[in-house]
C-alpha positions in Angstrom: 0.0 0.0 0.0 1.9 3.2 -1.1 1.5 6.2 1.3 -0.3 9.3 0.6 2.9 11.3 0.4 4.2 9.0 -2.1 1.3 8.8 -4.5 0.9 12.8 -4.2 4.2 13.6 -5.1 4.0 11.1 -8.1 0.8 13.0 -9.2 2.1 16.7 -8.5 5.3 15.8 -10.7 3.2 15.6 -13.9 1.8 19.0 -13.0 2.6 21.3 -16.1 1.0 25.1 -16.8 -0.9 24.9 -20.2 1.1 26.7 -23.3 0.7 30.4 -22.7 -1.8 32.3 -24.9 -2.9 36.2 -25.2 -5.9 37.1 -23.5 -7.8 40.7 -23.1 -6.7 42.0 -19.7 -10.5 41.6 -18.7 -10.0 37.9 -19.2 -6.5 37.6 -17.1 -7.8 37.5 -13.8 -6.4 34.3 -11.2 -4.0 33.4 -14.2 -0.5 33.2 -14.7 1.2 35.6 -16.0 3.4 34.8 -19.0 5.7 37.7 -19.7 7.4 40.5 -18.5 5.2 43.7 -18.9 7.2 46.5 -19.5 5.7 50.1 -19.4 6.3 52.0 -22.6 5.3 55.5 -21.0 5.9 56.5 -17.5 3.0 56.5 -14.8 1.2 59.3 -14.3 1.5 60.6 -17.7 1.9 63.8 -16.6 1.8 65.8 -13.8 -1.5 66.0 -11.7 -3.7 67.0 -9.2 -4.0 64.1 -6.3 -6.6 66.4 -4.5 -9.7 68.7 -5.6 -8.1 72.1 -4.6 -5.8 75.2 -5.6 -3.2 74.5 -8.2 -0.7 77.1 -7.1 3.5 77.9 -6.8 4.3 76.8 -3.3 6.1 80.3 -2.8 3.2 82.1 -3.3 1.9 80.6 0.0 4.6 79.5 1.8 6.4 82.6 2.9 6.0 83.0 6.5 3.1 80.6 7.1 3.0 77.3 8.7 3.8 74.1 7.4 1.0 71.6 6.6 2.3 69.6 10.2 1.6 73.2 12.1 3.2 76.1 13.3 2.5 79.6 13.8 2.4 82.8 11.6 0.6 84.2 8.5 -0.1 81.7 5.5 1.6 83.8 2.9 -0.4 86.7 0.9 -3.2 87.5 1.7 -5.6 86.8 -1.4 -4.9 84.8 -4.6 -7.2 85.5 -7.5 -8.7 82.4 -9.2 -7.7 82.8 -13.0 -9.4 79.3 -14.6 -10.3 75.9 -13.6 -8.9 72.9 -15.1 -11.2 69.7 -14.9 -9.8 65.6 -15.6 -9.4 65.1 -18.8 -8.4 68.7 -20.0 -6.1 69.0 -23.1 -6.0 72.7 -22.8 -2.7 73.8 -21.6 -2.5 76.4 -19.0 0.1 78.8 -18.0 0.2 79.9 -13.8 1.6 83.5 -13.5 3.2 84.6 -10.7 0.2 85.1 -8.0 -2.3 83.9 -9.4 -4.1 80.6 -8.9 -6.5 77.9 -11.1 -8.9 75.5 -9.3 -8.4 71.9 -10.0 -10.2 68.9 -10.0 -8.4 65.5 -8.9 -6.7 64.1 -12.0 -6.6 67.6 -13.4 -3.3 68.1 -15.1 -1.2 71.2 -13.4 -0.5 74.2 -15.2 2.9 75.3 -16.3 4.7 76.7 -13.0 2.6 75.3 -10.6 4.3 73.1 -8.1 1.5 72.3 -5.6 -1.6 72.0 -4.3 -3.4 73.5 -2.4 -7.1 71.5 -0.6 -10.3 73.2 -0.6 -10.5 73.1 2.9 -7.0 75.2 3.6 -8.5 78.1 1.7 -11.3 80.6 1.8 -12.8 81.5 -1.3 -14.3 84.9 -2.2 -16.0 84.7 -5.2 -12.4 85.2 -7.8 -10.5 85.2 -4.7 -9.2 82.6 -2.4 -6.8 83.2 1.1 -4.8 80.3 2.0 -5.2 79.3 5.8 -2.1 77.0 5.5 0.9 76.7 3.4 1.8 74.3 1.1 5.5 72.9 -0.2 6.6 71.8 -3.5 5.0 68.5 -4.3 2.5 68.8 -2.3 -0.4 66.9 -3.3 1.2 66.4 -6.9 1.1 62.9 -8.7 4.4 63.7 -10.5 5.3 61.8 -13.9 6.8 58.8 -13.3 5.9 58.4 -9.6 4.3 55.0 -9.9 5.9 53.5 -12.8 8.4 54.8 -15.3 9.5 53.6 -18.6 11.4 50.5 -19.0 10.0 49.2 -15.8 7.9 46.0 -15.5 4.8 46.4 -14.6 3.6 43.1 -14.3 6.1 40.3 -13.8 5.9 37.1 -15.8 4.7 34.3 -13.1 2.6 36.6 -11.0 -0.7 35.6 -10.5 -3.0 38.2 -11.8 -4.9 39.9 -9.4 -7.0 42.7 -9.7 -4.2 45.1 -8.9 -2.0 43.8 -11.8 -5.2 44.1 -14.2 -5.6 47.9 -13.1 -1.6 48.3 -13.7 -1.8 46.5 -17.0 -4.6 49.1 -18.1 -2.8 51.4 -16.7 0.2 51.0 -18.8 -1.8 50.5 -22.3 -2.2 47.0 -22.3 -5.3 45.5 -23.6 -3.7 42.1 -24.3 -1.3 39.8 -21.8 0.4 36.7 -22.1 -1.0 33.9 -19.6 -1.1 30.6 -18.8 -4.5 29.5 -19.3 -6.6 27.5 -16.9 -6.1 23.9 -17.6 -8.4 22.1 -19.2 -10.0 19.0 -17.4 -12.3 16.3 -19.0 -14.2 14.7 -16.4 -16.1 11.0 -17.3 -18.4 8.7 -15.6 -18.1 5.2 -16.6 -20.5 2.4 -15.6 -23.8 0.1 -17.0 -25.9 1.0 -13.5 -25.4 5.4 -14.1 -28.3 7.4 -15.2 -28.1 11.1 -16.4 -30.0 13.2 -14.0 -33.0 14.1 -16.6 -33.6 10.1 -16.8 -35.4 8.3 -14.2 -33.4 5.2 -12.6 -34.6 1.8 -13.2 -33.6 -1.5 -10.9 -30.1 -1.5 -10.2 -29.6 2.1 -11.7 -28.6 5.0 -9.9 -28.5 8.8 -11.5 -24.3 9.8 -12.7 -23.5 12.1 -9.5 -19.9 11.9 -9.7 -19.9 13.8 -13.6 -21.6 16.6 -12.0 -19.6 16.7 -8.7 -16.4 16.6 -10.1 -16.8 19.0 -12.7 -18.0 21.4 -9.9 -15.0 20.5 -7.8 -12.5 20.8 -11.0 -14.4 24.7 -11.6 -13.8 25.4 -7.7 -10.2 24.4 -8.0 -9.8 26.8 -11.0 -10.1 24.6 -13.9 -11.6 25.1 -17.5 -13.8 21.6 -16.9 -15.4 19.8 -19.9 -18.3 17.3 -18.3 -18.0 14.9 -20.6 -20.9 12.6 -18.6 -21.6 8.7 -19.0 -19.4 7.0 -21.2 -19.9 3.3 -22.5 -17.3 1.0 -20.9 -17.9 -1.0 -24.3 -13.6 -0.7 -24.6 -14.1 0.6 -28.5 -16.6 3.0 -27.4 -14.7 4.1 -24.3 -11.3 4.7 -26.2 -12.9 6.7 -28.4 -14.2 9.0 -26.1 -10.7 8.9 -24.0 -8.9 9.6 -27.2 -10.7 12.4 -28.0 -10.6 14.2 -24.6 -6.7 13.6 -24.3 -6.1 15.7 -27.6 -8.7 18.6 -26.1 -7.1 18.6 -22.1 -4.3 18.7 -19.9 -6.2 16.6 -17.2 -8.6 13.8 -18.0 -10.6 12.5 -15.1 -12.6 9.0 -14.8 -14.6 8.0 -12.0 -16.3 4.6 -11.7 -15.3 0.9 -10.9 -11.8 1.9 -9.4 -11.9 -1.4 -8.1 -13.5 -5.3 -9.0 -14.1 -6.7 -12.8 -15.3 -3.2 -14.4 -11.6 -2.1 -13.5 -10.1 -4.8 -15.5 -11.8 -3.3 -18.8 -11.4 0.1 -18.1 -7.4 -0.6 -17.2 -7.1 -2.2 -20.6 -8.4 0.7 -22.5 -6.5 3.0 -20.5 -3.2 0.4 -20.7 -3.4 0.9 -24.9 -3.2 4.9 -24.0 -0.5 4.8 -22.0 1.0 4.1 -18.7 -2.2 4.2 -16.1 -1.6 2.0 -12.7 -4.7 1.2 -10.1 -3.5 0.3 -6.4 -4.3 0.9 -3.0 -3.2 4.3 -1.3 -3.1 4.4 2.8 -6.2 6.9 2.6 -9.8 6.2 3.7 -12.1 7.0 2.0 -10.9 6.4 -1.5 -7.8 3.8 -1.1 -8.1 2.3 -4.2 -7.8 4.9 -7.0 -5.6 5.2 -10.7 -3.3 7.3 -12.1 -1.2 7.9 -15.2 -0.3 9.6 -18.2 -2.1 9.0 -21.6 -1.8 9.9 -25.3 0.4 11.4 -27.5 1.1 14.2 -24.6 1.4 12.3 -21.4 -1.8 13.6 -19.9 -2.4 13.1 -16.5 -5.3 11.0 -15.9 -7.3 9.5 -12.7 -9.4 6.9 -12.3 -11.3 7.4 -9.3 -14.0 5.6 -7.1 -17.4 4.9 -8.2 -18.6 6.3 -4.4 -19.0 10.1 -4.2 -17.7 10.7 -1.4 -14.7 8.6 -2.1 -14.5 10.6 -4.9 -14.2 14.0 -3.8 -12.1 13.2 -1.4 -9.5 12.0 -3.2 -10.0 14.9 -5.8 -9.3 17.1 -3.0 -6.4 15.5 -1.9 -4.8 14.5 -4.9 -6.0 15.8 -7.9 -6.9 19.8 -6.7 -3.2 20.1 -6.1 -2.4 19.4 -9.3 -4.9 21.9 -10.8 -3.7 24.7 -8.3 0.1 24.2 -9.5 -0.8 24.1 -13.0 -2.2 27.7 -12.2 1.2 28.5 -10.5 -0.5 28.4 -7.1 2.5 28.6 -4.5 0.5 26.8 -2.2 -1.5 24.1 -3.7 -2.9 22.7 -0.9 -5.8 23.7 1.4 -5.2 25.4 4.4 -4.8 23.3 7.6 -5.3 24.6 11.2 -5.2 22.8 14.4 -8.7 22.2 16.4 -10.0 20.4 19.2 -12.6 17.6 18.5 -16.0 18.5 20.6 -16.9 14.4 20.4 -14.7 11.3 20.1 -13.7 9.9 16.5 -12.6 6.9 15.1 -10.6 6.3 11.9 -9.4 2.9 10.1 -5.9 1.9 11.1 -3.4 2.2 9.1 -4.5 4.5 6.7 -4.7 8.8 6.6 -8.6 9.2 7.4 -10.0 12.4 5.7 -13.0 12.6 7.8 -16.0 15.0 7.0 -16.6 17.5 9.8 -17.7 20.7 10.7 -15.3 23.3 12.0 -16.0 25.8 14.8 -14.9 28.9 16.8 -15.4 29.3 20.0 -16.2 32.6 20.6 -14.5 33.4 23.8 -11.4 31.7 23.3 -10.7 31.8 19.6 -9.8 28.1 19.4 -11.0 26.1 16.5 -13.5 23.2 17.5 -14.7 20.0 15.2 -16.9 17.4 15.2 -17.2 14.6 12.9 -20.1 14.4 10.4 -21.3 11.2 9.4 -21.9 8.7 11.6 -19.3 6.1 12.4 -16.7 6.6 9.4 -15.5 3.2 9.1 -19.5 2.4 7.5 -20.5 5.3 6.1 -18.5 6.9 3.0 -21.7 6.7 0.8 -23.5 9.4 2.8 -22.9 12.3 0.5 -25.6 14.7 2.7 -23.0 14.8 5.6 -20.2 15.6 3.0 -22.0 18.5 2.1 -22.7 20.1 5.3 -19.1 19.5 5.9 -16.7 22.7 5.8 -13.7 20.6 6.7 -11.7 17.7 6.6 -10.5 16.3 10.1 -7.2 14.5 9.1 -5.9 11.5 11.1 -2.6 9.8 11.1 -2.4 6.2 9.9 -1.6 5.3 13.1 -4.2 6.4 14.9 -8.3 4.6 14.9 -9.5 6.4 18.0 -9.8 10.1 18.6 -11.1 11.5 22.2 -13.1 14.2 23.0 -10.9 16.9 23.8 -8.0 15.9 21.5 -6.2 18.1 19.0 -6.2 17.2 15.1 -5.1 19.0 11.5 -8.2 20.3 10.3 -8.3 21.0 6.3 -10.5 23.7 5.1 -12.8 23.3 2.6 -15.0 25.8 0.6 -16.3 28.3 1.7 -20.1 28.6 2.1 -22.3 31.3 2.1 
């Protein structure tokens, strides 16, 4: 039985970021960024106003008054006429004499001469007029050229993740169009004789295809471009076909159904003409026995995973989400893992990781995490997929241990987020 560390790193090591493509900015956002940026024309453009107020030379108000951190003595001359007003977006250019003083909107580009400026609120205006209450220094309240970004920098740096921040910066610096690695495509297939789409009603024996529709949420949720392929004949002609024409279309191809018993041995044999696939048992629980490999032409990483639901999403969390999130250049791929204290006891199967569905906590006086155990008694009850989804965790137990007591600390993984 190969350990969960082992079969994880075998998995992550096939992890590879889809070729890079050009994308409008609007479209970049969570991706990888796959080129250095670098700004053309310096940011700001120009010099501007940072504040509505008095464009104005610092002099004119500045001799003898106070600072804008305090101080005592007049603020400069008395009056300043008001010779114009300059709103955003002006392409008129503007000329400060000596004296004088033009209102400006934020944005505004500064006149000629002007080296400051002055807020509303440190002036009184009188109709043309305005007196300065407080002085002003050069730069003050000036976006000068360059200050953010100047030419030849880079803006945007290939393999950052592309935020909202880097969007506004790339529009910022002219770019309507980035290089990025795109979201990686996933196929995800249900095989099996007893599956039913949803919009069919299940005879004897028959149950409706959950996993297709699970899966394909959990691949979207991990940042994936998912393709929900849905029930495919395990006929082996008619199941090739269908595996052969998703490994040309995706970087990820994922099966779920008969991981385990006779079914396996067909759908191994298809997958064994594609490539390298191998089925075994991981020390896990749920979802121990599950497949990986790489098929086609381009090696692509494929899973075969359980027929159960549960089991299923489990082990797409824990194997098969990390892959995804380092595709996308994730620097952590895993889910985040705090430390609680269980509220009830819990038992686990020995010798393997238990990923048990739970429900996490705060105490509100304390600020200590608390979880309890969803389910019923895990060992029995992987099937029950209403506990997994009123689950916002996974309590994680060592292979070494079955029994949990109340009061006992465990790793907790997060899942996602509700509501």
């Amino acid at each position: 039985m190969r350990s969960v560390e082992e079969q994880l790193a075998l998995v992550t090591a096939a992890a590879v970021a889809p070729r890079p493509v050009r994308v409008a900015i609007s479209e970049a956002q969570g991706l990888l960024c796959a080129e250095e940026v670098v700004a053309e024309r310096p940011l700001p453009a120009f010099d501007q106003a940072a504040i509505d107020g008095y464009a104005v030379r610092s002099v004119d108000v500045r001799a003898g008054g106070p600072t804008p951190q305090g101080g005592d003595g007049p603020a400069g001359p008395a009056t300043l006429p008001v010779v114009g007003q300059i709103t955003a977006g002006s392409r008129q250019p503007t000329r400060l004499q000596p004296g004088q003083t033009v209102r400006v909107d934020t944005g505004a580009p500064l006149p000629t001469l002007a080296d400051a400026v002055l807020p509303i609120g440190w002036a009184t205006a009188d109709g043309r007029h305005i007196t300065p209450s407080r002085a002003v220094r050069t730069g003050d309240y000036v976006r000068r050229v360059g200050d953010d970004v100047q030419p030849g920098d880079v803006a945007v740096r290939a393999g950052s993740i592309i935020g909202p921040a880097q969007v506004g910066l790339l529009a910022s610096v002219g770019r309507a169009k980035v290089l990025v690695h795109p979201k990686p495509r996933m196929a995800v297939i249900s095989v099996g004789d007893e599956l039913v789409d949803v919009d069919g009603r299940p005879g004897t024996g028959q149950v409706y295809d959950v996993n297709s529709y699970a899966l394909t949420a959990a691949g979207r949720d991990a940042g994936a471009d998912v393709h929900r392929v849905g029930i495919a004949s395990n006929e082996p002609s008619r199941l090739r076909e269908v595996l052969e024409g998703q490994l040309v279309r995706s970087e990820l191809v994922v099966v779920s159904g008969a991981a385990g018993g006779e079914a396996t041995t067909r759908i191994r044999q298809v997958m064994a003409e594609l490539g390298q696939i191998e089925v075994n048992r991981v020390a896990m629980h749920p979802g121990s026995v599950q497949g990986f490999g790489r098929l086609g032409r381009d090696e692509v990483p494929t899973f075969l995973l359980p027929s159960n639901p549960v089991s299923a999403l489990v082990v797409f969390e824990i194997m098969v989400r990390p892959l995804i999130r380092i595709a996308l250049g994730k620097r952590q791929p895993m889910r985040r893992t705090v430390r609680a204290r269980t509220v009830a006891p819990i038992s686990s199967v020995e010798g393997r990781r238990g990923y048990l569905r739970g429900q996490l906590m705060r105490d509100t006086d304390t600020g200590e995490y608390l979880v309890r155990a969803l389910g019923g008694a895990q060992g029995s009850s992987t099937h029950l997929l209403a506990s997994l989804a009123e689950a916002n965790c996974l309590v994680v137990i060592d292979p070494g241990v079955t029994a949990v007591r109340t009061g006992d600390e465990v790793d907790v993984m997060f899942l996602a987020q509700r509501g």
